[in-house]
gemmi code that builds the backbone of each chain (N, CA, C; Angstrom):
import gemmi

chains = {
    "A": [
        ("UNK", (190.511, 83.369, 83.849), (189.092, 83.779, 83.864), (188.769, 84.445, 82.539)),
        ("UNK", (188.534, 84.096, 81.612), (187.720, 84.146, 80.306), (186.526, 84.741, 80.442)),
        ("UNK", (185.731, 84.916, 81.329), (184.394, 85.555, 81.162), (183.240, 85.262, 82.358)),
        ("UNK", (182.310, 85.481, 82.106), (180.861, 85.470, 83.031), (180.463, 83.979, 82.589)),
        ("UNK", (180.021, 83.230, 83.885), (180.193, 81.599, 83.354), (178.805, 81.681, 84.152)),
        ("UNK", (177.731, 81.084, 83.649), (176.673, 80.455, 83.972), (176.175, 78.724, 84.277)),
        ("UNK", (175.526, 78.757, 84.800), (175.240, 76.943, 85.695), (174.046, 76.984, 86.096)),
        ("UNK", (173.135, 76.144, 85.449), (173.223, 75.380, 84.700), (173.017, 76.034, 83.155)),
        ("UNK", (173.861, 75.523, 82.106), (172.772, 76.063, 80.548), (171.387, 76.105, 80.444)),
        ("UNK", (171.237, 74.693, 80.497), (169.489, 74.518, 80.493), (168.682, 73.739, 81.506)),
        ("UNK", (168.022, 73.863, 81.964), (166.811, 73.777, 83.011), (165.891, 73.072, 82.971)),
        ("UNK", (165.470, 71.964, 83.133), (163.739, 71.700, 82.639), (163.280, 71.469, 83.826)),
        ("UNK", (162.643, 72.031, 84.438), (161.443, 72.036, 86.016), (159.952, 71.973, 85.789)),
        ("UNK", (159.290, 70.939, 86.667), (158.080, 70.921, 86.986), (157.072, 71.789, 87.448)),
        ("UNK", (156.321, 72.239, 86.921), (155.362, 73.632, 87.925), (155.201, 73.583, 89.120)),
        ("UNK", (155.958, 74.619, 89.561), (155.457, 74.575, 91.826), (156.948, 73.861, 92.096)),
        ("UNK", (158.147, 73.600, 91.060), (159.208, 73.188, 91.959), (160.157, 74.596, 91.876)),
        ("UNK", (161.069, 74.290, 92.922), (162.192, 75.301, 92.866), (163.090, 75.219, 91.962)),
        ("UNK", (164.134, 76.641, 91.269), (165.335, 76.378, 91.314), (166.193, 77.504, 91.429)),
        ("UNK", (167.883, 77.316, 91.221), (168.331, 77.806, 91.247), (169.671, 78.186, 90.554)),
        ("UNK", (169.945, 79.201, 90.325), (170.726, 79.811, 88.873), (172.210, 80.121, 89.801)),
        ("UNK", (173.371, 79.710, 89.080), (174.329, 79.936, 89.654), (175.403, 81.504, 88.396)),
        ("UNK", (176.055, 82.302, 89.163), (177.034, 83.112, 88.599), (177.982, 83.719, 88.572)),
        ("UNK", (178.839, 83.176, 88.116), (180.283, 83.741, 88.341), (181.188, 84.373, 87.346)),
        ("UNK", (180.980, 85.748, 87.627), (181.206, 87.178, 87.260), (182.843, 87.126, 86.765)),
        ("UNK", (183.394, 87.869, 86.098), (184.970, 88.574, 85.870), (185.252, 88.874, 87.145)),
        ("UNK", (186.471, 88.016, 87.570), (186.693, 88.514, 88.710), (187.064, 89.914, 89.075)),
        ("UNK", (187.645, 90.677, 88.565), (187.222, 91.700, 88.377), (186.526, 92.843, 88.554)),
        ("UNK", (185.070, 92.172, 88.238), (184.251, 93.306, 88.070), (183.456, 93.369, 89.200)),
        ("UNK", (183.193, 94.697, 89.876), (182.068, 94.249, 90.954), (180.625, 94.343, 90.659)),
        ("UNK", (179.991, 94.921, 89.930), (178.578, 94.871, 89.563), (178.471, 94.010, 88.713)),
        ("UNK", (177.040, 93.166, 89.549), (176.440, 91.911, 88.400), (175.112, 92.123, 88.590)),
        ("UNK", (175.131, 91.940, 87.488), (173.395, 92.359, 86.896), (172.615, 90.787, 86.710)),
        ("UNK", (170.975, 90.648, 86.554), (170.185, 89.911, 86.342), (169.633, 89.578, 85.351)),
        ("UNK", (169.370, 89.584, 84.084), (168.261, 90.136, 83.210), (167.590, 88.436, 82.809)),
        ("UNK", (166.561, 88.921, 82.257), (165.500, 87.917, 81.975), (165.156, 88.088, 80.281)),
        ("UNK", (165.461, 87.342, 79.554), (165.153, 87.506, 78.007), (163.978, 86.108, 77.699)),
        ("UNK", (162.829, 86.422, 76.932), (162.180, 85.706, 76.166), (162.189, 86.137, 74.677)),
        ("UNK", (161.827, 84.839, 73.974), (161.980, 84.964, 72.744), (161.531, 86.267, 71.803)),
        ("UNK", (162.758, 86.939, 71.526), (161.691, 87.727, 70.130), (161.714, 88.892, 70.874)),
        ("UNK", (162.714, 89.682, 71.861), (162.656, 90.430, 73.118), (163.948, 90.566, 73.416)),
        ("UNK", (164.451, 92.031, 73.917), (165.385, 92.308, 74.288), (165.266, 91.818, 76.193)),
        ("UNK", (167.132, 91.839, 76.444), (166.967, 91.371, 78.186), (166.040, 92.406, 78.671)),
        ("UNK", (165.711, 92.287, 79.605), (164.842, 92.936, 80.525), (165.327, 92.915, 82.259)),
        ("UNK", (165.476, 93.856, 82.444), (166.449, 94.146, 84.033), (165.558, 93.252, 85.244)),
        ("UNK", (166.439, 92.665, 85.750), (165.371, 91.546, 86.928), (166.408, 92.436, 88.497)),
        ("UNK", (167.536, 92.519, 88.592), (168.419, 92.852, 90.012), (169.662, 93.328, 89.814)),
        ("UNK", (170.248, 94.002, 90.627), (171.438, 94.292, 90.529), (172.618, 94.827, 91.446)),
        ("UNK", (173.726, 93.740, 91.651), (174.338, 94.128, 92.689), (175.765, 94.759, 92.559)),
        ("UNK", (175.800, 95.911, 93.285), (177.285, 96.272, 93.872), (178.385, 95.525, 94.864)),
        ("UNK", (179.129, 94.688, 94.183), (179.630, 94.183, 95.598), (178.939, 93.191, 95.680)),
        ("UNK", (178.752, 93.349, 97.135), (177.301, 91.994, 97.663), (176.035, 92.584, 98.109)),
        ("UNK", (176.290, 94.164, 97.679), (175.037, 94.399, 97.876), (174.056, 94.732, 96.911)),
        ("UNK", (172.836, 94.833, 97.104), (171.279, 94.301, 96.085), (171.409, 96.173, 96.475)),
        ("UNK", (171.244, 96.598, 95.265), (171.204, 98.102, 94.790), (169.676, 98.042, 94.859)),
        ("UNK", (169.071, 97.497, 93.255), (168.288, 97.610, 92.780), (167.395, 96.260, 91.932)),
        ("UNK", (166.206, 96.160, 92.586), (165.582, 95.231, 92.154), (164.092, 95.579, 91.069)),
        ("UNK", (163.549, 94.978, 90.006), (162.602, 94.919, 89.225), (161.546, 95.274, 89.643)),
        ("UNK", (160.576, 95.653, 89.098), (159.187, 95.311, 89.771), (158.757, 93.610, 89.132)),
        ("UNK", (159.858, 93.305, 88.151), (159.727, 91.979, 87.799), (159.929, 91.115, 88.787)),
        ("UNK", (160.673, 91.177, 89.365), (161.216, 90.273, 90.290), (159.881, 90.244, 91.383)),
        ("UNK", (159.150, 89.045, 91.262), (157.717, 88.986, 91.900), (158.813, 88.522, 93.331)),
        ("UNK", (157.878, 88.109, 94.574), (158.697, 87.777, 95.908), (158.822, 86.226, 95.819)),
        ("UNK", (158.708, 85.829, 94.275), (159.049, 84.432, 94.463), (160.417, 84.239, 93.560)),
        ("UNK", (161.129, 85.472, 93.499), (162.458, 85.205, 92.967), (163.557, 86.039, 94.113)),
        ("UNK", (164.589, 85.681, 94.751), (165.310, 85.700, 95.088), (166.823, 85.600, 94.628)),
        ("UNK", (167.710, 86.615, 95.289), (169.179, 86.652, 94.446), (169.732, 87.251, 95.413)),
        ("UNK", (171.308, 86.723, 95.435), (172.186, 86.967, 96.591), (173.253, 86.749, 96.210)),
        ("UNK", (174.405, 87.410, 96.459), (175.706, 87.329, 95.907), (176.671, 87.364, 97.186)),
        ("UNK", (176.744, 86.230, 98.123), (177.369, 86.425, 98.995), (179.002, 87.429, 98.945)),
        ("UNK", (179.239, 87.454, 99.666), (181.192, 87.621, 99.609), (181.338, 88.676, 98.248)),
        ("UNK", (180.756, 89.123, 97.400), (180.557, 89.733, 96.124), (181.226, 88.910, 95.474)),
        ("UNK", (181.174, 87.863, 95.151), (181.715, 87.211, 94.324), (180.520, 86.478, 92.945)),
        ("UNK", (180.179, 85.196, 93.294), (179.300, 84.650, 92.773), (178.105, 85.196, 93.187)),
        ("UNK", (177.101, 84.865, 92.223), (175.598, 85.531, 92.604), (174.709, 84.314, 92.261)),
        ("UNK", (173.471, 84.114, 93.117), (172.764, 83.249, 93.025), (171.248, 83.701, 92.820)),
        ("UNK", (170.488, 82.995, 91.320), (169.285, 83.526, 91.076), (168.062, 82.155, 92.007)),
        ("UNK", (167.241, 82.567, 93.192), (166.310, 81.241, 92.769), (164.840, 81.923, 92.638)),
        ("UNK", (163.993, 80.796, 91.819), (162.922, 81.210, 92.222), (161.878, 79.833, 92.564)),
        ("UNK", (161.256, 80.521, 93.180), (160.409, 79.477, 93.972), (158.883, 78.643, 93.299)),
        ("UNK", (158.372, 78.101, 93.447), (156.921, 77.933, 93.279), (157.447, 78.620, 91.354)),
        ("UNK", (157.884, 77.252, 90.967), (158.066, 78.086, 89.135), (156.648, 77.315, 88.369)),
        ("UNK", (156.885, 78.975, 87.739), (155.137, 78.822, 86.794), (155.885, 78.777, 85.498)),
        ("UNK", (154.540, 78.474, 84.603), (154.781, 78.391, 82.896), (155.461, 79.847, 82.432)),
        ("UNK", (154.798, 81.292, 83.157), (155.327, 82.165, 82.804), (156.902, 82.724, 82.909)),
        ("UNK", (157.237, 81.432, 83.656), (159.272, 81.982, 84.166), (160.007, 81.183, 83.300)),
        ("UNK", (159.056, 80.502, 82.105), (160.168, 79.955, 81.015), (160.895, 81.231, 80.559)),
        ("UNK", (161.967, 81.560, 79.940), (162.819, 82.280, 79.882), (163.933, 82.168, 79.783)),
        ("UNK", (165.170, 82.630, 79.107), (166.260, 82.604, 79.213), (166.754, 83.202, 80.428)),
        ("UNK", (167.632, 83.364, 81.389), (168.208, 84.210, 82.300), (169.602, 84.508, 82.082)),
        ("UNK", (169.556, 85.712, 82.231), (171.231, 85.960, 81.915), (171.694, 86.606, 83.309)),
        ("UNK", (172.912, 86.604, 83.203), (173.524, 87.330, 83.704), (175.117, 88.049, 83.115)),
        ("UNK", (174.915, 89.379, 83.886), (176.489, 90.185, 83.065), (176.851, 90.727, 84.516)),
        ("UNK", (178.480, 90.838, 83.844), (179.285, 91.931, 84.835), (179.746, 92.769, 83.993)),
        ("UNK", (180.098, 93.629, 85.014), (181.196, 95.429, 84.921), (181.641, 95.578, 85.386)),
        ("UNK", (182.491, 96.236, 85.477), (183.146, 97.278, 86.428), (182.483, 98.732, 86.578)),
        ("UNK", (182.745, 99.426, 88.007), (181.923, 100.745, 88.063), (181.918, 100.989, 89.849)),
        ("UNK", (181.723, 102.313, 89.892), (181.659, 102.310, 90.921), (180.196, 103.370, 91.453)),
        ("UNK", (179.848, 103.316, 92.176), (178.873, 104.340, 92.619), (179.266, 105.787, 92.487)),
        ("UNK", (180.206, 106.213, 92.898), (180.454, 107.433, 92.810), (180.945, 107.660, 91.425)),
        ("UNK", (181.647, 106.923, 90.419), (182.594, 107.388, 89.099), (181.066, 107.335, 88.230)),
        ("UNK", (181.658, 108.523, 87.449), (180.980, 108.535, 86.831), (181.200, 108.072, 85.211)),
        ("UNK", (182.130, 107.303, 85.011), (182.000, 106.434, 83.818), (180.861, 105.123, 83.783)),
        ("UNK", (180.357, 104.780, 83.036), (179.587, 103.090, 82.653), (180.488, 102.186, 81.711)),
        ("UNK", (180.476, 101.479, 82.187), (181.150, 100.394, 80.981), (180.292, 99.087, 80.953)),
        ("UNK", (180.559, 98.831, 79.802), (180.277, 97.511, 78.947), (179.952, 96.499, 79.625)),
        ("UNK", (178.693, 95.855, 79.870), (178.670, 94.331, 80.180), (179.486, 93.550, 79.809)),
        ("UNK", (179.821, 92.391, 80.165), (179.740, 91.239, 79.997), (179.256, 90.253, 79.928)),
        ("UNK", (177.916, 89.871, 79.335), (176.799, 88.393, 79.093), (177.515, 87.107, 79.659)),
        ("UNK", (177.263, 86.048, 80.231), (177.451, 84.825, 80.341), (176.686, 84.409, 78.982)),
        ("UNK", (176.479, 82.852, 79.153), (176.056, 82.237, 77.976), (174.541, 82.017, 78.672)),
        ("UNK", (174.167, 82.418, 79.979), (172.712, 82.504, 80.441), (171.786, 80.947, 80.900)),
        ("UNK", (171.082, 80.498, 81.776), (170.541, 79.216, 81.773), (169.076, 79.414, 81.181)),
        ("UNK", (168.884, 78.363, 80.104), (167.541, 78.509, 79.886), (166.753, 77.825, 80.459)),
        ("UNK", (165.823, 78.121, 81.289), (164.945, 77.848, 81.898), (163.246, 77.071, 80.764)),
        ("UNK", (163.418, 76.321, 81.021), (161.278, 75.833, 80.842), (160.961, 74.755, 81.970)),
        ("UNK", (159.800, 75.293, 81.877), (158.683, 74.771, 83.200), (157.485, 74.743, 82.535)),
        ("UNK", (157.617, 73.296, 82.647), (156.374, 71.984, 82.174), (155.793, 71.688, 83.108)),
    ],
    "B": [
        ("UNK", (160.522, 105.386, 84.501), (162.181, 104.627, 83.798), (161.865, 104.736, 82.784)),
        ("UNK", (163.342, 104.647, 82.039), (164.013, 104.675, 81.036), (162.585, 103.915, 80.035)),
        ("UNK", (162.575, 103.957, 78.777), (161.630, 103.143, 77.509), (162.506, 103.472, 76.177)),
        ("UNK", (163.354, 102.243, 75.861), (163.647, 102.549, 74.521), (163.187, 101.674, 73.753)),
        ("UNK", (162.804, 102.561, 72.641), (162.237, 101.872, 71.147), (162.973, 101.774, 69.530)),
        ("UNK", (163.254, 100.742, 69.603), (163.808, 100.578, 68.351), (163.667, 99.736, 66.920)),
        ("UNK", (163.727, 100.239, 66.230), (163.316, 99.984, 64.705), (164.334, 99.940, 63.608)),
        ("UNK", (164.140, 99.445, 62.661), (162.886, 98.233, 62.412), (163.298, 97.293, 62.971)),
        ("UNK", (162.447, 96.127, 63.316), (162.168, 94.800, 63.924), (162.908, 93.930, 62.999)),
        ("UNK", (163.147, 93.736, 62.127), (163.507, 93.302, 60.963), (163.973, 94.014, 60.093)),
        ("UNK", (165.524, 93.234, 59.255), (166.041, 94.317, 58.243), (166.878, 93.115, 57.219)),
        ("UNK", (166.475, 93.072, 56.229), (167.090, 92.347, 55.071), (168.068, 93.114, 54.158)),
        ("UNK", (169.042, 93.129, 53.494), (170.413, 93.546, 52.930), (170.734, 92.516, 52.740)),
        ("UNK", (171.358, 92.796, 51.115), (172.337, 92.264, 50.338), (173.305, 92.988, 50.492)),
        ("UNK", (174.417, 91.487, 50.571), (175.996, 91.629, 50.846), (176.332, 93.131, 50.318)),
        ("UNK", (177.394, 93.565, 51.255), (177.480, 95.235, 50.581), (177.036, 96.094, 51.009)),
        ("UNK", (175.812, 96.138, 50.830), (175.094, 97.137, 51.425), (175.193, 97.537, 52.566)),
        ("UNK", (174.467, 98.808, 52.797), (174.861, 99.283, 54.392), (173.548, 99.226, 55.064)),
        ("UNK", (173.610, 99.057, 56.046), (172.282, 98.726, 57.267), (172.254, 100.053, 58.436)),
        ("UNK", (171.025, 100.259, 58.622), (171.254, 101.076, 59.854), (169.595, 101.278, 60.854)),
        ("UNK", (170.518, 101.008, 61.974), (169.213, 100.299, 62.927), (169.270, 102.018, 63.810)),
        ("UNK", (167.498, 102.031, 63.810), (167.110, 103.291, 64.710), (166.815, 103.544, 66.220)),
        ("UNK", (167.260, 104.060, 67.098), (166.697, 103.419, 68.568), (166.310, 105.150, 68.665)),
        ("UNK", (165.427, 105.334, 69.916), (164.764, 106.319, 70.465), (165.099, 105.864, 72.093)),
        ("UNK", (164.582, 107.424, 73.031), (164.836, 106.729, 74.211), (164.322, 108.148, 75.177)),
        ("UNK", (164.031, 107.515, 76.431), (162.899, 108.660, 77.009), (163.378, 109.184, 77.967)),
        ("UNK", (164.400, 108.586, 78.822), (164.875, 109.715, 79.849), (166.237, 110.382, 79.599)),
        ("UNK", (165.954, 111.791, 79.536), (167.233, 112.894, 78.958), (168.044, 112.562, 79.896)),
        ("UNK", (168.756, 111.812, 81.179), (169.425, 112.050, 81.623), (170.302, 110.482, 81.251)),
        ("UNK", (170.115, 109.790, 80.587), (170.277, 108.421, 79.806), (171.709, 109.075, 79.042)),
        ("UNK", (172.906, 108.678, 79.382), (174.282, 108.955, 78.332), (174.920, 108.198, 78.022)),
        ("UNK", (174.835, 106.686, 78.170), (175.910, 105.934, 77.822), (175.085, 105.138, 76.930)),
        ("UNK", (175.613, 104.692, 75.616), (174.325, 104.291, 74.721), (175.000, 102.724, 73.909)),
        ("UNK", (174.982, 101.481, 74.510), (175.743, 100.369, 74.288), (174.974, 99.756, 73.101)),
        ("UNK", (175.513, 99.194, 72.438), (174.486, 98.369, 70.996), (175.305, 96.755, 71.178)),
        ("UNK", (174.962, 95.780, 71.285), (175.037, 94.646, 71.200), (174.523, 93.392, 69.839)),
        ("UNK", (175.699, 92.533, 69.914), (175.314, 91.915, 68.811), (174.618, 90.218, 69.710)),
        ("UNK", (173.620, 89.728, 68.682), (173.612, 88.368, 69.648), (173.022, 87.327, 68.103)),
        ("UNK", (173.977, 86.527, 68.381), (173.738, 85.256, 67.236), (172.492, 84.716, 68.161)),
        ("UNK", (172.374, 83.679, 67.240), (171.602, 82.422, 67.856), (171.882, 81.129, 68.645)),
        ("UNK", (170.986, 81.831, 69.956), (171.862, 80.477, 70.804), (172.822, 81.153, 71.451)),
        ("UNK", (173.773, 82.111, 71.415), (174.574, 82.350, 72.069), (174.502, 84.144, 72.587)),
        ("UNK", (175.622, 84.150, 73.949), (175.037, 85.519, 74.291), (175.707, 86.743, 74.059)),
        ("UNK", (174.652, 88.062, 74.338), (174.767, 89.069, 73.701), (176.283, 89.773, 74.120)),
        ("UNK", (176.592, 90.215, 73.123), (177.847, 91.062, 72.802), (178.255, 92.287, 72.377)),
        ("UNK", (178.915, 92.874, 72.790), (179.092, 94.357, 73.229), (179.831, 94.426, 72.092)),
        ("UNK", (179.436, 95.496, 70.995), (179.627, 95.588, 69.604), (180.513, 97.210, 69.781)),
        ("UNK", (180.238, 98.267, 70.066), (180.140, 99.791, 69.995), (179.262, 100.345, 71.381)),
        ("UNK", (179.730, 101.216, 71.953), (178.843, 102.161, 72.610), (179.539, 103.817, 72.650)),
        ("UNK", (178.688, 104.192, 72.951), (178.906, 105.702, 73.075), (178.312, 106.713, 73.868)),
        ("UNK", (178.864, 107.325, 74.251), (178.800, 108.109, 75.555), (178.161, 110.046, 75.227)),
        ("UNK", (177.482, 110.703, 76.006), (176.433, 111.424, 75.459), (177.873, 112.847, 75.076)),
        ("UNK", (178.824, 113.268, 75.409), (179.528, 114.068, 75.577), (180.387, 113.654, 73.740)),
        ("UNK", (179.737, 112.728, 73.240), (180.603, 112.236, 71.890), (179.310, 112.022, 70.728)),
        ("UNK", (179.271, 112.470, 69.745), (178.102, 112.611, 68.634), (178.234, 111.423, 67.687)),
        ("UNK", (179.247, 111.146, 67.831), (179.318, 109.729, 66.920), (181.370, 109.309, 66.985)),
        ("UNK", (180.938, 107.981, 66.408), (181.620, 106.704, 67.066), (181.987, 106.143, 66.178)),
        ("UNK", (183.295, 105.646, 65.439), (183.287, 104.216, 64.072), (183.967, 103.391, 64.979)),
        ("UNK", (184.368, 102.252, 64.394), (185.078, 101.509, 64.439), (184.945, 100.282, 63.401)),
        ("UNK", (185.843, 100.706, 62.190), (186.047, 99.669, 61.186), (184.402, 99.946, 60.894)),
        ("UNK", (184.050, 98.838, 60.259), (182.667, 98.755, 59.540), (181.261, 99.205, 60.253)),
        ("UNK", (181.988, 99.670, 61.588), (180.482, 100.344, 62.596), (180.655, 101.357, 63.147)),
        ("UNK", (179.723, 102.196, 63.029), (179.564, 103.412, 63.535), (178.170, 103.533, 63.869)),
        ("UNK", (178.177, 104.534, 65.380), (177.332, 105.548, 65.776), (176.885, 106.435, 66.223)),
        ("UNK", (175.923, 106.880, 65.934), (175.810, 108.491, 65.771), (174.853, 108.557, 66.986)),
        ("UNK", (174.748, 109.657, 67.312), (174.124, 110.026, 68.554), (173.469, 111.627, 68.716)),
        ("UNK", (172.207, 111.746, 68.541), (171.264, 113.301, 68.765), (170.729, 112.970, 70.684)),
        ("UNK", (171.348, 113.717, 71.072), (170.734, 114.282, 72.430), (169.669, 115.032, 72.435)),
        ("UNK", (169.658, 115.995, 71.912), (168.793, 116.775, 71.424), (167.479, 115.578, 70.922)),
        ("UNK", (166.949, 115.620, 69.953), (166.066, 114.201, 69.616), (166.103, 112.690, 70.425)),
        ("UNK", (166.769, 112.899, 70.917), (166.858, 111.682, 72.029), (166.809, 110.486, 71.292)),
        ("UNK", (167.719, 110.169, 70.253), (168.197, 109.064, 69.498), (169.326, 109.231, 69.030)),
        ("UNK", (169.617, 107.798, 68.799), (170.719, 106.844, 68.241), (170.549, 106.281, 67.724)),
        ("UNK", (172.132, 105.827, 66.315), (171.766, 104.961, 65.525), (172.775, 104.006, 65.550)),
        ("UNK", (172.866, 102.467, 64.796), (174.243, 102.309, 64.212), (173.698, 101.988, 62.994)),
        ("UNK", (175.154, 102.086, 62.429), (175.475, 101.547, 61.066), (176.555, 100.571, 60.518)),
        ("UNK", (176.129, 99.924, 59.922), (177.000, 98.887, 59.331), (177.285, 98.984, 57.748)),
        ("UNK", (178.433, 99.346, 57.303), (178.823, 99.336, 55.955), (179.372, 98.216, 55.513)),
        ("UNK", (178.942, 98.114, 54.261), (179.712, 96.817, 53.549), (179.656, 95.335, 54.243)),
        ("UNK", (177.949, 94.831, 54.510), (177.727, 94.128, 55.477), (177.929, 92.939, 54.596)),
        ("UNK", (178.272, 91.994, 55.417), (179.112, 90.679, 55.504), (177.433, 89.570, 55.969)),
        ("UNK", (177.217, 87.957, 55.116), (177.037, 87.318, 55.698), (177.148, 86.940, 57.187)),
        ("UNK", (178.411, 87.222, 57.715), (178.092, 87.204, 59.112), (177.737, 88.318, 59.908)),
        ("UNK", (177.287, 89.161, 59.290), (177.266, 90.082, 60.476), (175.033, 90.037, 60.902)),
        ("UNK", (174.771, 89.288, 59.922), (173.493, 88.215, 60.265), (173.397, 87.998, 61.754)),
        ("UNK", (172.556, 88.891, 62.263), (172.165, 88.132, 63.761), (171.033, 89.249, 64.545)),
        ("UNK", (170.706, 88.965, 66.042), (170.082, 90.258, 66.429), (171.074, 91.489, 67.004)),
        ("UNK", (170.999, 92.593, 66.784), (170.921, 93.863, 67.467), (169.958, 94.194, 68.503)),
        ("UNK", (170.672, 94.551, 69.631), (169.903, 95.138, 70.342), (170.502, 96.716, 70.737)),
        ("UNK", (170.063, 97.883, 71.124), (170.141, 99.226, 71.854), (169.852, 99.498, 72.914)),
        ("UNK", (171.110, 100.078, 73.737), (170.629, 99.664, 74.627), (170.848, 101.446, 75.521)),
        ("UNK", (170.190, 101.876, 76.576), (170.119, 103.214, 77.161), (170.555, 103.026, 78.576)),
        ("UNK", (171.287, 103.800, 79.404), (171.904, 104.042, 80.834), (171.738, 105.236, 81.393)),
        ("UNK", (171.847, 105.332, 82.579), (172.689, 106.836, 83.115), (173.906, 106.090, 83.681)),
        ("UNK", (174.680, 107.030, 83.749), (176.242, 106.699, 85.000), (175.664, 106.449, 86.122)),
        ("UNK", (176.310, 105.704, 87.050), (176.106, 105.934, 88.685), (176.014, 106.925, 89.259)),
        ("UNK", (175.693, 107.196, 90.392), (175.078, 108.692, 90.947), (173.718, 109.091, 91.059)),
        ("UNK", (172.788, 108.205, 90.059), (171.089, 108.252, 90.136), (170.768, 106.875, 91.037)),
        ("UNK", (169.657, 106.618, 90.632), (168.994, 105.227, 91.094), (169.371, 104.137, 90.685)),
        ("UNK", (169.534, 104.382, 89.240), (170.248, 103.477, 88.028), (171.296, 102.894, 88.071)),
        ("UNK", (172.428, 102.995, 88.741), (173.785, 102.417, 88.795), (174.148, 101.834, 87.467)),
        ("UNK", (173.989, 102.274, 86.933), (174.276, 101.863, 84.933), (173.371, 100.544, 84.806)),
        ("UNK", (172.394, 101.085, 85.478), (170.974, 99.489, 84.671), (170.997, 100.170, 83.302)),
        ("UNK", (171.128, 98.981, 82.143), (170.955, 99.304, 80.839), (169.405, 98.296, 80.512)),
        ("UNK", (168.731, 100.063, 79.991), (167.251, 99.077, 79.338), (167.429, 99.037, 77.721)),
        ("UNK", (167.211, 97.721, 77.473), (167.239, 97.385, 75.929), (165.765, 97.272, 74.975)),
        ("UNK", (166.289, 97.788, 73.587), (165.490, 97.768, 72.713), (164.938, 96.312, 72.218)),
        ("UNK", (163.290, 96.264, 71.116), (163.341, 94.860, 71.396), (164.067, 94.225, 70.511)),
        ("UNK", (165.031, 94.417, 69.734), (166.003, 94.317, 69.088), (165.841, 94.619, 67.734)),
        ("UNK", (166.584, 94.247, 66.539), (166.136, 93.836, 65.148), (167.062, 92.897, 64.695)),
        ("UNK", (166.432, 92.224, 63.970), (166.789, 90.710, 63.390), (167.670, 91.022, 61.689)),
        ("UNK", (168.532, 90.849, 61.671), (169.509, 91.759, 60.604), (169.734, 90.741, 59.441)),
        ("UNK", (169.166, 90.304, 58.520), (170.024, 89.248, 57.810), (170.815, 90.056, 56.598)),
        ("UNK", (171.794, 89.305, 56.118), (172.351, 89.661, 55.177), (172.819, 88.600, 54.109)),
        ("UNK", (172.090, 88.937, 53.064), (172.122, 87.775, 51.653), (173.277, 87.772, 50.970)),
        ("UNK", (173.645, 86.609, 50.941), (174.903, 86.742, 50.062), (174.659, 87.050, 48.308)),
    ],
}
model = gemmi.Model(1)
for chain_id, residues in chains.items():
    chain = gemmi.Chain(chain_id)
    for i, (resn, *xyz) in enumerate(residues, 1):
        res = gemmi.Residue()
        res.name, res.seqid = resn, gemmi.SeqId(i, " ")
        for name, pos in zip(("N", "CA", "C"), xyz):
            atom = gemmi.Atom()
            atom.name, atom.element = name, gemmi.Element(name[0])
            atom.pos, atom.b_iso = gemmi.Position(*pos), 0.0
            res.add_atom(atom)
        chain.add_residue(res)
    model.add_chain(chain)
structure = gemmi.Structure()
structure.add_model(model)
structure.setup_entities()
């Protein structure tokens, strides 16, 4: 396991279709994060789970994006009904960490799927 | 939440020279302070970070410094290299124990070139 592996790279979807972002974290690590980058812009926090559980979600994250990381393993981004505005890169990272310790450590980036919707 | 701002947006240097990118940041309880490198096309990378209990940080050609007090951070790059050409981003946390669980909010980066 080399790293945070993302599926698909790139994306091209129709307006009003679904999709969905696949991620598989350092095995390792239990927190995996969401973020959303457009051009010319740092990531921007979309979700984030402990485990398999959803800590903390965006006010970005409108109710037409959804994310679930069964088993805490892999995590799955979808969103629904996709508009022109969810072109975007999506990333995702892991860590290690725990709720109670109080150290942070370092992401880990995947290589992220880029998303456009034509 | 957290708002960090960082400057300049852009930074040009000839080979040699030293570079140094400014970040700001708004919630005092923010201590773990990660800086990332990201080429083009490919994803971002964990360069240096530093933690609020430590004022500054090297490693080889990077270092950074850190005011709690002023609620900024910097890095620096000495003796910059053609490759070290790419974006920076800054990035701000708290530890676990708040709401935050180490969500890191990032700066909107700066675009670094370096001329040979």
């Amino acid at each position: 396991d080399t790293g945070v592996s993302q599926d698909p790279r790139h994306k091209i979807t129709k307006r009003g279709q679904n999709v969905t972002f696949r991620c598989d974290p350092i095995s390792e690590h239990n927190r995996l994060y969401w973020y959303r980058q457009t051009l010319g812009q740092g990531p921007e926090f979309l979700t984030y789970f402990q485990n398999e559980a959803q800590l903390e979600k965006s006010r970005l994250l409108s109710d037409r994006f959804s994310a679930e990381r069964p088993k805490g393993s892999f995590s799955t981004l979808e969103i629904q009904r996709t508009e022109q505005g969810d072109s975007a890169m999506y990333l995702c990272a892991s860590s290690l960490g725990s709720v109670i310790a109080s150290a942070n450590y370092g992401y880990t980036f995947g290589s992220g799927t880029r998303l456009t919707v034509v | 939440g957290e708002n960090v701002e960082q400057h300049p947006s852009t930074l040009s240097v000839q080979e040699g020279d030293s570079a140094v990118i400014k970040c700001t940041y708004s919630d005092s309880a923010s201590n773990y302070f990660p800086w990332y490198k990201q080429e083009l096309g490919k994803r971002p990378q964990l360069i240096i970070d530093i933690r609020s209990n430590v004022g500054e940080k090297k490693d080889q050609r990077i270092a950074v410094t850190l005011n709690k007090t002023a609620k900024h951070f910097s890095l620096h790059i000495t003796e910059t290299q053609p490759e070290d050409s790419a974006v920076y981003f800054c990035a701000a946390s708290r530890d676990a124990g708040g709401t935050s669980y180490g969500k890191l909010t990032f700066g909107q980066g700066t675009i670094l070139t370096v001329h040979p």
